[in-house]
LUMKOL-523343 format. One record per residue (C-alpha): residue number from 1; residue in three letters; x, y, z. Coordinates in pm, whole numbers, padded with zeros to 5 digits, always signed. Example, Ala and Ser with C-alpha at 12.3 -4.5 7.8 and 13.67 -1.06 7.14 Angstrom:
// residues 2
<k:1 r:ALA c1:+01230 c2:-00450 c3:+00780>
<k:2 r:SER c1:+01367 c2:-00106 c3:+00714>
END
This chain:
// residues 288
<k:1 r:UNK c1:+05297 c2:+01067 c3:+01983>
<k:2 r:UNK c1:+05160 c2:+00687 c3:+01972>
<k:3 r:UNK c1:+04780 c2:+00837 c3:+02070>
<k:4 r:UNK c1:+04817 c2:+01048 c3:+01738>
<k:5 r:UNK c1:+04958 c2:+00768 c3:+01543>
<k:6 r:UNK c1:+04671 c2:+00562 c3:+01683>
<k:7 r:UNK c1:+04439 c2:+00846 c3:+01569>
<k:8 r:UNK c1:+04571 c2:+00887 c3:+01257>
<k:9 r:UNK c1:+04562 c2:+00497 c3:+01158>
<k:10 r:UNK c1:+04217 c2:+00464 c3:+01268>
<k:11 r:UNK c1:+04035 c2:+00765 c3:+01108>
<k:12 r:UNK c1:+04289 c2:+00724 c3:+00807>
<k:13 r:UNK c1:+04135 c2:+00300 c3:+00837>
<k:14 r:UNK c1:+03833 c2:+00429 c3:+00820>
<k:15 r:UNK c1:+03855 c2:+00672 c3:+00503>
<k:16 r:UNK c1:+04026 c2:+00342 c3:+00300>
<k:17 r:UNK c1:+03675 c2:+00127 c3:+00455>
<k:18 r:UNK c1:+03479 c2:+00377 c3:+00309>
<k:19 r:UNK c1:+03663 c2:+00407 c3:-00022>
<k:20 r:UNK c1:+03631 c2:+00066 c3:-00058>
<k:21 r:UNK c1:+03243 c2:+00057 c3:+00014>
<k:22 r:UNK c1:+03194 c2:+00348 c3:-00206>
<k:23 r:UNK c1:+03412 c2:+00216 c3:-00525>
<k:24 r:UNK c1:+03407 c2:-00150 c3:-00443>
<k:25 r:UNK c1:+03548 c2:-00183 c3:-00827>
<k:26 r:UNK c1:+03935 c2:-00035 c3:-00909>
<k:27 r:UNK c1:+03859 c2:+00325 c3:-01092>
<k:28 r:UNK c1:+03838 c2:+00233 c3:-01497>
<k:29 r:UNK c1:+04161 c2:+00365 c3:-01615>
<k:30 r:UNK c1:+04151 c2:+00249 c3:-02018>
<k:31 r:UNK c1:+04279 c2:+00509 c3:-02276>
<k:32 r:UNK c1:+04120 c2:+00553 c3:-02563>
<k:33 r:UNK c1:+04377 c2:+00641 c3:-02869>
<k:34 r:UNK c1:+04245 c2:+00846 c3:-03176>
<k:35 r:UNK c1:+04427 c2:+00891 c3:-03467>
<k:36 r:UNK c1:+04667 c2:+01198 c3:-03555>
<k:37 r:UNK c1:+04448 c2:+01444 c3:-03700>
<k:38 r:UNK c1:+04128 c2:+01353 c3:-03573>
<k:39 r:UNK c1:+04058 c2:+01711 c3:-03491>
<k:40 r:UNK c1:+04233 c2:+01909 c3:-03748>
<k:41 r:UNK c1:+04083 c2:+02210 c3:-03870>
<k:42 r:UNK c1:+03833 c2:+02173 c3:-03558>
<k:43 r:UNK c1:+03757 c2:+02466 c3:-03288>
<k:44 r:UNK c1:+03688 c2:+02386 c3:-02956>
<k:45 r:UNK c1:+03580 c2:+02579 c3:-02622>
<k:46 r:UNK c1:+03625 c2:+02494 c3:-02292>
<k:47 r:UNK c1:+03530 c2:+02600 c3:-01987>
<k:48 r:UNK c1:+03779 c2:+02535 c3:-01653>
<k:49 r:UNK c1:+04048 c2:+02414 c3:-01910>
<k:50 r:UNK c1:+04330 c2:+02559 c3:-01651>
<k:51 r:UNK c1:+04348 c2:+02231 c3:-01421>
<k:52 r:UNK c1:+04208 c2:+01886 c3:-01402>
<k:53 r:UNK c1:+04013 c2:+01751 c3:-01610>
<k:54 r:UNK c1:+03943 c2:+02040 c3:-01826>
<k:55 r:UNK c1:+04361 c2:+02071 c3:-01845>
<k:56 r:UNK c1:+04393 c2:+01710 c3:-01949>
<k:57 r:UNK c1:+04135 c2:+01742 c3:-02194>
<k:58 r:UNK c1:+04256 c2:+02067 c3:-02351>
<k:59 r:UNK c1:+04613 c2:+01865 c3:-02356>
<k:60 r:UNK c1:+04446 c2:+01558 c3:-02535>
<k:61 r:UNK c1:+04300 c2:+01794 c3:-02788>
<k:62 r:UNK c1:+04596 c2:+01963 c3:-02908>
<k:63 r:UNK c1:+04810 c2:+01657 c3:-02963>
<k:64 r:UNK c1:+04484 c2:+01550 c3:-03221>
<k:65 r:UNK c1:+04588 c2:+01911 c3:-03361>
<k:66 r:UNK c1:+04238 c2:+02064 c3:-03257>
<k:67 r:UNK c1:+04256 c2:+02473 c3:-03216>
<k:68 r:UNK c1:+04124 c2:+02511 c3:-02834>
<k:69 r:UNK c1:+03995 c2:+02854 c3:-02707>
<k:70 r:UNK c1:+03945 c2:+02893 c3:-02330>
<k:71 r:UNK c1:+03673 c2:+03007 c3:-02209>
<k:72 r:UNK c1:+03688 c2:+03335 c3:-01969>
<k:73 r:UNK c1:+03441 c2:+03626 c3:-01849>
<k:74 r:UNK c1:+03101 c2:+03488 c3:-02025>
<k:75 r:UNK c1:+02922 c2:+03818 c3:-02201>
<k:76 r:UNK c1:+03300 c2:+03973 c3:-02289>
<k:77 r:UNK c1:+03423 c2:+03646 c3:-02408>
<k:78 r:UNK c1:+03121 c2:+03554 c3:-02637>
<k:79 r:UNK c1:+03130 c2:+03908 c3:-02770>
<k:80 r:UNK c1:+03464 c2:+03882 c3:-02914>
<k:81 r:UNK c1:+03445 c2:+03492 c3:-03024>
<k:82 r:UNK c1:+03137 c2:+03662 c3:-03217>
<k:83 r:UNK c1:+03373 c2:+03901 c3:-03399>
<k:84 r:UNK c1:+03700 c2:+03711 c3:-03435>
<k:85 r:UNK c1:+03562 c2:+03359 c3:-03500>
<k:86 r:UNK c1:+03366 c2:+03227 c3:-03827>
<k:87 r:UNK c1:+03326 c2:+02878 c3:-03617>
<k:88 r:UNK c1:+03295 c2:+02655 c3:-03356>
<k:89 r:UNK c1:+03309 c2:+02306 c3:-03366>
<k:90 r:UNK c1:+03292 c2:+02200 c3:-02967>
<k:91 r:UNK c1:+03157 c2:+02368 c3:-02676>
<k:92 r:UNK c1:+03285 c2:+02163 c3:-02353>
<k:93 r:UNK c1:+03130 c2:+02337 c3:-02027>
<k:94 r:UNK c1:+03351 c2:+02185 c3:-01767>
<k:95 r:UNK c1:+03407 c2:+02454 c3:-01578>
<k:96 r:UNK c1:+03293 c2:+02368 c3:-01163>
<k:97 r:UNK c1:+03325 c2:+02448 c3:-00825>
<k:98 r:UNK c1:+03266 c2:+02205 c3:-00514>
<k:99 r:UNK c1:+03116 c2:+02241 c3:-00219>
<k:100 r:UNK c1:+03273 c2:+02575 c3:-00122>
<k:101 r:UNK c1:+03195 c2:+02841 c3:+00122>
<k:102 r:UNK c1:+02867 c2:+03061 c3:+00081>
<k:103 r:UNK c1:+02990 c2:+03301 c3:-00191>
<k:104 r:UNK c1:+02767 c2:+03465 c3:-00485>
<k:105 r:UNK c1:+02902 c2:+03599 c3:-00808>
<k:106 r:UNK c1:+02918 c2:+03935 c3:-00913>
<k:107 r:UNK c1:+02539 c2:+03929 c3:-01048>
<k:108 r:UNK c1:+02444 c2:+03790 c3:-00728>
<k:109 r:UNK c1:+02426 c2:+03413 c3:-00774>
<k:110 r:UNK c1:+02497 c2:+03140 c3:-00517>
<k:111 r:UNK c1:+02840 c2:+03061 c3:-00641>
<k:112 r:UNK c1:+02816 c2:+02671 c3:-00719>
<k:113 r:UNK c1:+02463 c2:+02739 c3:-00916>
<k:114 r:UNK c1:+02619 c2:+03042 c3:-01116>
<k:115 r:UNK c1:+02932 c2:+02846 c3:-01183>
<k:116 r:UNK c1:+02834 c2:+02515 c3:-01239>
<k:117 r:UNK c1:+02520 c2:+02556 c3:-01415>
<k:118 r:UNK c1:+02418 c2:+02940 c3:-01477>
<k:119 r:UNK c1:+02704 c2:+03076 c3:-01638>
<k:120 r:UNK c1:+02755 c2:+02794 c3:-01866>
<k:121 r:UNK c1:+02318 c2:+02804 c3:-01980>
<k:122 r:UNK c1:+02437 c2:+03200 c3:-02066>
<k:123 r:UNK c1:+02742 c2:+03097 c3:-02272>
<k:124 r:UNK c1:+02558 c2:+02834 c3:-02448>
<k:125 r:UNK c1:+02309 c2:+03013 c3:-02570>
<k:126 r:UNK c1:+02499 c2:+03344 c3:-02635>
<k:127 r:UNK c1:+02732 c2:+03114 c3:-02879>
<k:128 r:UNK c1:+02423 c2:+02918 c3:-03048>
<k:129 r:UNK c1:+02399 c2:+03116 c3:-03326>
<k:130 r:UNK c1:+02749 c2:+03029 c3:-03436>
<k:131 r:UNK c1:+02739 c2:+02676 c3:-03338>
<k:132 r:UNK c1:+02410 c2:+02649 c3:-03513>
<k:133 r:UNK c1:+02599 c2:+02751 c3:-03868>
<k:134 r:UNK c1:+02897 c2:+02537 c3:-03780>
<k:135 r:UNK c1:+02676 c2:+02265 c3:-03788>
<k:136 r:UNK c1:+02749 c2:+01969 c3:-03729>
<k:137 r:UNK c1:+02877 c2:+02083 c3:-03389>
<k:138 r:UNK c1:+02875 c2:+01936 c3:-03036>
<k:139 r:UNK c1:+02813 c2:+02102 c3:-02663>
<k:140 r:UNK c1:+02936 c2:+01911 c3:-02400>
<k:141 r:UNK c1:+02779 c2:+01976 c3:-02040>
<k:142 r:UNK c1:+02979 c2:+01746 c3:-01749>
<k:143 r:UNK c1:+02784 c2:+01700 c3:-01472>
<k:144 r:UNK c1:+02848 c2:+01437 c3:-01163>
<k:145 r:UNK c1:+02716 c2:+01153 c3:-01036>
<k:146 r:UNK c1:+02640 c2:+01326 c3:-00703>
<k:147 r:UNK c1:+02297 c2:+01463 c3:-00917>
<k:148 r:UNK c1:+02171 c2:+01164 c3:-00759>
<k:149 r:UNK c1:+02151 c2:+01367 c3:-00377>
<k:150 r:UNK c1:+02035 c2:+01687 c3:-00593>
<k:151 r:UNK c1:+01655 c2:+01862 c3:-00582>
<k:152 r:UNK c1:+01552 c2:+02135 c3:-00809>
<k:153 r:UNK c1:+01430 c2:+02397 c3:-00527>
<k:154 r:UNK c1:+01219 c2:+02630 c3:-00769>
<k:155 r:UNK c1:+01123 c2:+02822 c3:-00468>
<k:156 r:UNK c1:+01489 c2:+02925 c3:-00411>
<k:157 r:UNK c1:+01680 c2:+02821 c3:-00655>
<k:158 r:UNK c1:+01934 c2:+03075 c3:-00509>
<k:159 r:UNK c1:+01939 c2:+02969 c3:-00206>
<k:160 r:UNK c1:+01891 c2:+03254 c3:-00032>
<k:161 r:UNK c1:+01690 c2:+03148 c3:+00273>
<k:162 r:UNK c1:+01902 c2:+02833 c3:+00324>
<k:163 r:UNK c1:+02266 c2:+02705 c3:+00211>
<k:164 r:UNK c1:+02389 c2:+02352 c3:+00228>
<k:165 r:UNK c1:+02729 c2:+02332 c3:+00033>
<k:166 r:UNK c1:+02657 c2:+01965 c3:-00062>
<k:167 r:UNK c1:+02319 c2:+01978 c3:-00165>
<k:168 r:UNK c1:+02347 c2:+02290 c3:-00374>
<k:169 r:UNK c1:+02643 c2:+02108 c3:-00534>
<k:170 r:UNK c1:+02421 c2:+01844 c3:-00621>
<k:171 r:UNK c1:+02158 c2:+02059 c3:-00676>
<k:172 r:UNK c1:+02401 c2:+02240 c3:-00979>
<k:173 r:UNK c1:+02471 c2:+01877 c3:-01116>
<k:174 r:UNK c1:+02142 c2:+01786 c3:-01194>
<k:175 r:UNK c1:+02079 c2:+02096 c3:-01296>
<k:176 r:UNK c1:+02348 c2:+02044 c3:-01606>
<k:177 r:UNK c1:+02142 c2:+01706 c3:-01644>
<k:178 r:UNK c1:+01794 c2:+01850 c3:-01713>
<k:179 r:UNK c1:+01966 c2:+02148 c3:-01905>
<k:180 r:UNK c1:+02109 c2:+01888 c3:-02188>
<k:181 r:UNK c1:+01762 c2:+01695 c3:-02161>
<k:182 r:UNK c1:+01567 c2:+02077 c3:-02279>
<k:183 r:UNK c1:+01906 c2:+02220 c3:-02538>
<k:184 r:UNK c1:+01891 c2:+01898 c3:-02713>
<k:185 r:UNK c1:+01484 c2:+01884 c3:-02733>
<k:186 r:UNK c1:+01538 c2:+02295 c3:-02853>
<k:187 r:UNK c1:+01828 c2:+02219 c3:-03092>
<k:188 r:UNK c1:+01643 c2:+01915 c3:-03261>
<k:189 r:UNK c1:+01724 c2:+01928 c3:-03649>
<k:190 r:UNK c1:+01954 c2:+02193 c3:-03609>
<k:191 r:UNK c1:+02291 c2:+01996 c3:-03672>
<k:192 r:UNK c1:+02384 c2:+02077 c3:-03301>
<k:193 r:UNK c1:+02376 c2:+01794 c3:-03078>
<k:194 r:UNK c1:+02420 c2:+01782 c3:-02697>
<k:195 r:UNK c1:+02553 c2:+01542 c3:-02411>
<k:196 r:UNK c1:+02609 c2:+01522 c3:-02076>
<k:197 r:UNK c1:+02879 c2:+01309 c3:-01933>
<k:198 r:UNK c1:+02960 c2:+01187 c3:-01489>
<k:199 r:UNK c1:+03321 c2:+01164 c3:-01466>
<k:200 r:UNK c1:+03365 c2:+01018 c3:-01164>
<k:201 r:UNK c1:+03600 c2:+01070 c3:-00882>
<k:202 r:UNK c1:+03880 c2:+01244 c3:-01008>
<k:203 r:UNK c1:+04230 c2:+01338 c3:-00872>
<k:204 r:UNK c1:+04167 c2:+01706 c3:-00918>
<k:205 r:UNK c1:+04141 c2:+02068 c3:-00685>
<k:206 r:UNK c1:+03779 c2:+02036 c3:-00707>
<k:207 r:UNK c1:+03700 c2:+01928 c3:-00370>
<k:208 r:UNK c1:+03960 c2:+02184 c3:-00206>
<k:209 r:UNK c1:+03680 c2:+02356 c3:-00007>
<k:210 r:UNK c1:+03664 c2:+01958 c3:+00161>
<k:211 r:UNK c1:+03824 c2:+01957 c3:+00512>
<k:212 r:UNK c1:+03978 c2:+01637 c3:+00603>
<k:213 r:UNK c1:+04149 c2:+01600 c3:+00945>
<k:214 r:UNK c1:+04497 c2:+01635 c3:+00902>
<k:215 r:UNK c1:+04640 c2:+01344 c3:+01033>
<k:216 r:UNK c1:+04404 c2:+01149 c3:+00766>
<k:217 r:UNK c1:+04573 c2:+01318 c3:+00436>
<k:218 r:UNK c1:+04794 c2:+01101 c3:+00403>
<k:219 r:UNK c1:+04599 c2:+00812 c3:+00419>
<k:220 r:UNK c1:+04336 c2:+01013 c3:+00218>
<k:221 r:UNK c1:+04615 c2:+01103 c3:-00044>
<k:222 r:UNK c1:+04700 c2:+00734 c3:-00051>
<k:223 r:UNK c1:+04334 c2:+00671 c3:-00127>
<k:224 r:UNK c1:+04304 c2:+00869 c3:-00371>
<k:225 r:UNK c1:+04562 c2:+00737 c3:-00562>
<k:226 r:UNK c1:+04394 c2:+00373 c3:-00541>
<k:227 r:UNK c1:+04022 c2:+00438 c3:-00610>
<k:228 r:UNK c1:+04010 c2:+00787 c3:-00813>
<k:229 r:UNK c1:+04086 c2:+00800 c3:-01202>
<k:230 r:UNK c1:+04371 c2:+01088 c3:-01319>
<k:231 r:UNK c1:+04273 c2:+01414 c3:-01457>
<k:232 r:UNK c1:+04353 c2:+01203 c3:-01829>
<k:233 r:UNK c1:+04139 c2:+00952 c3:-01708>
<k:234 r:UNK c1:+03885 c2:+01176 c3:-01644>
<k:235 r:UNK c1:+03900 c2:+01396 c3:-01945>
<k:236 r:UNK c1:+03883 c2:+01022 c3:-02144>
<k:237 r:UNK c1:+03454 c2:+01066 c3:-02162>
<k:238 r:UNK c1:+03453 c2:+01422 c3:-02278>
<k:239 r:UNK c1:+03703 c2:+01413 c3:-02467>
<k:240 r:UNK c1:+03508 c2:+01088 c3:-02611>
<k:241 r:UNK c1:+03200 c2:+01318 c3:-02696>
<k:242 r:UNK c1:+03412 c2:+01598 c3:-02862>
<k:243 r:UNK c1:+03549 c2:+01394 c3:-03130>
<k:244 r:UNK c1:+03429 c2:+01054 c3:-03157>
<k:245 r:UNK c1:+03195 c2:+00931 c3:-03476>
<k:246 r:UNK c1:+03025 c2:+00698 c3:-03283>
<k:247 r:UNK c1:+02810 c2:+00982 c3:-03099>
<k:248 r:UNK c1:+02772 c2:+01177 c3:-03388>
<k:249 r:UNK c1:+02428 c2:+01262 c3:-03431>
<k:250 r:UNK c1:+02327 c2:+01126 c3:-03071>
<k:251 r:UNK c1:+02200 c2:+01469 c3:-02859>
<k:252 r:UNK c1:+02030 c2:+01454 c3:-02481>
<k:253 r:UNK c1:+02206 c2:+01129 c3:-02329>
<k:254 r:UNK c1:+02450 c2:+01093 c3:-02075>
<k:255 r:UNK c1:+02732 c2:+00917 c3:-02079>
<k:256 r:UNK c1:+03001 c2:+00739 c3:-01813>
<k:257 r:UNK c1:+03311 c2:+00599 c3:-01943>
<k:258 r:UNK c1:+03265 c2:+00623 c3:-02272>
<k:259 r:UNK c1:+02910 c2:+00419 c3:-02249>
<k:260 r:UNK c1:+02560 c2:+00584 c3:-02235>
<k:261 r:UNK c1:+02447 c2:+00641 c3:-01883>
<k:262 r:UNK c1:+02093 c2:+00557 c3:-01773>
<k:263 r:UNK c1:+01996 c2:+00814 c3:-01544>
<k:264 r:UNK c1:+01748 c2:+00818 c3:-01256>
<k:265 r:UNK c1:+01337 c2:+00976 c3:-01320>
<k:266 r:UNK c1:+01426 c2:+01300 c3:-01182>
<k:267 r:UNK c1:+01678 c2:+01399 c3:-01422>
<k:268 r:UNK c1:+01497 c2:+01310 c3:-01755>
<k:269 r:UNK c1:+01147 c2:+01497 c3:-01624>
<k:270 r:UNK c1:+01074 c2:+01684 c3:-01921>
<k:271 r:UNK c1:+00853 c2:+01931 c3:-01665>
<k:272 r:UNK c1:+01134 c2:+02043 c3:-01452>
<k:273 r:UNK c1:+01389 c2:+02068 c3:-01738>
<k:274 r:UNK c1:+01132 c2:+02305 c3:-01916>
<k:275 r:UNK c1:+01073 c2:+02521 c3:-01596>
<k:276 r:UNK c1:+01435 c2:+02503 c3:-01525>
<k:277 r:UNK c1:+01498 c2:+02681 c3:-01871>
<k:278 r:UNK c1:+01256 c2:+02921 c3:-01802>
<k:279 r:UNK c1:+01360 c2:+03050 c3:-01452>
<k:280 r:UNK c1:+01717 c2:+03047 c3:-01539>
<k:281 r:UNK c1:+01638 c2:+03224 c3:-01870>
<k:282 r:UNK c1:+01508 c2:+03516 c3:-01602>
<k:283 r:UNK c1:+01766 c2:+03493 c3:-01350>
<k:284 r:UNK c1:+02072 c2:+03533 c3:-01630>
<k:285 r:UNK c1:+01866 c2:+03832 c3:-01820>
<k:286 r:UNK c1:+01751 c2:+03672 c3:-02143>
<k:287 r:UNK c1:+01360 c2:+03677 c3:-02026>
<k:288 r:UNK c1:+01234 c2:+03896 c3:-01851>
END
């Protein structure tokens, strides 16, 4: 019993060490507080609004009396929002999955890449049309800071000769980057503007596929609670870019906490944004 105690406080040490070397600054918890009605009369979509942040945001929307759709199957759901809706407003694609297992969807996609990044490039551009004549309207892409580990592997995108759950996250996350970078250069004069946002570590069942050693949790849970924001935290940036004036009319950034990100050379390459359109235009059925 002492050995696993003795275990347990020295891996669980050494999860708070790294913590602390990896957010050396307390997570930025600041509200931001809109007034009643900011949203009123607005329609919004979003993606992965069941839990975490997409939950909190959906929550944050409502009480500014915003009408919120959630997003489901991507060709059945656009078809109907086609028929039964004269606008849209906000598109928030917030939908993700972390560094699971090796699973592909139903139309054969590695599961991160069709999740994270393929299925919301279909649903954006099946619902263009009626974001284009709700103009002014917003899409919203949230991507992660982990981009910064991602390549674009344009010989297997799929990665079908080799999967690494942590670099095809990555992979999917700068992905969403260079995605924003080529809608926003597409949608130019349109009325339709587009942002990214990195939400940073979040208190949320993303990283559920993670195993941590089980005497750690606790320690790990107690970490979490320190260093990561809460899913309202979290939803603070999108939500930020959904209804705030001051972005209105600013398309192709990213943002973190409410302030414009500057993002590394690989993820505003005009190049492999453009080529990144193009193949996933083919691998979702748009192209041929």
């Amino acid at each position: 019993m002492a050995t696993a105690v003795l275990i347990a406080a020295v891996v669980g040490g050494g999860v708070l060490v790294l913590m602390r070397r990896l957010f050396p600054v307390k997570k930025a918890g600041k509200l931001i507080r809109y007034a009643a009605g900011t949203m009123q009369g607005k329609t919004v979509i979003v993606t992965g609004a069941n839990s975490g942040i997409g939950r909190a945001l959906t929550e944050e929307l409502l009480k500014l009396q915003a009408r919120v759709i959630m997003a489901w199957s991507v060709r059945r759901f656009c078809e109907e929002i086609s028929q039964e809706e004269s606008k849209i407003d906000v598109l928030v694609n917030n939908a993700g999955l972390y560094q699971c297992p090796h699973m592909t969807t139903e139309d054969g996609f590695e599961m991160q890449l069709g999740v994270n990044h393929l299925g919301h490039f279909l649903l954006s551009h099946l619902l263009l049309d009626l974001l284009k004549t709700s103009a002014p309207s917003r899409i919203v892409v949230v991507s992660s800071k982990l981009y910064k580990y991602g390549q674009i592997n344009f010989d297997d995108l799929n990665s079908e000769s080799d999967y690494n759950k942590a670099s095809c996250y990555s992979q999917s996350k700068l992905a969403n980057l260079l995605f924003t970078l080529e809608l926003a250069r597409r949608l130019e004069g349109t009325g339709v503007t587009v942002n990214a946002l990195t939400p940073g570590i979040v208190r949320t069942r993303l990283g559920r596929h993670v195993q941590i050693p089980l005497l750690a949790k606790p320690l790990f849970y107690l970490a979490s609670l320190i260093f990561f924001k809460s899913p309202l935290e979290g939803a603070q940036t999108p939500l930020y870019l959904a209804c705030s004036p001051e972005v209105e009319g600013v398309s192709g950034k990213c943002f973190a906490n409410c302030v414009e990100e500057e993002l590394m050379a690989k993820a505003t390459d005009d190049q492999a944004a453009k080529k990144l359109w193009d193949i996933s235009s083919r691998m979702v059925g748009l192209t041929d």
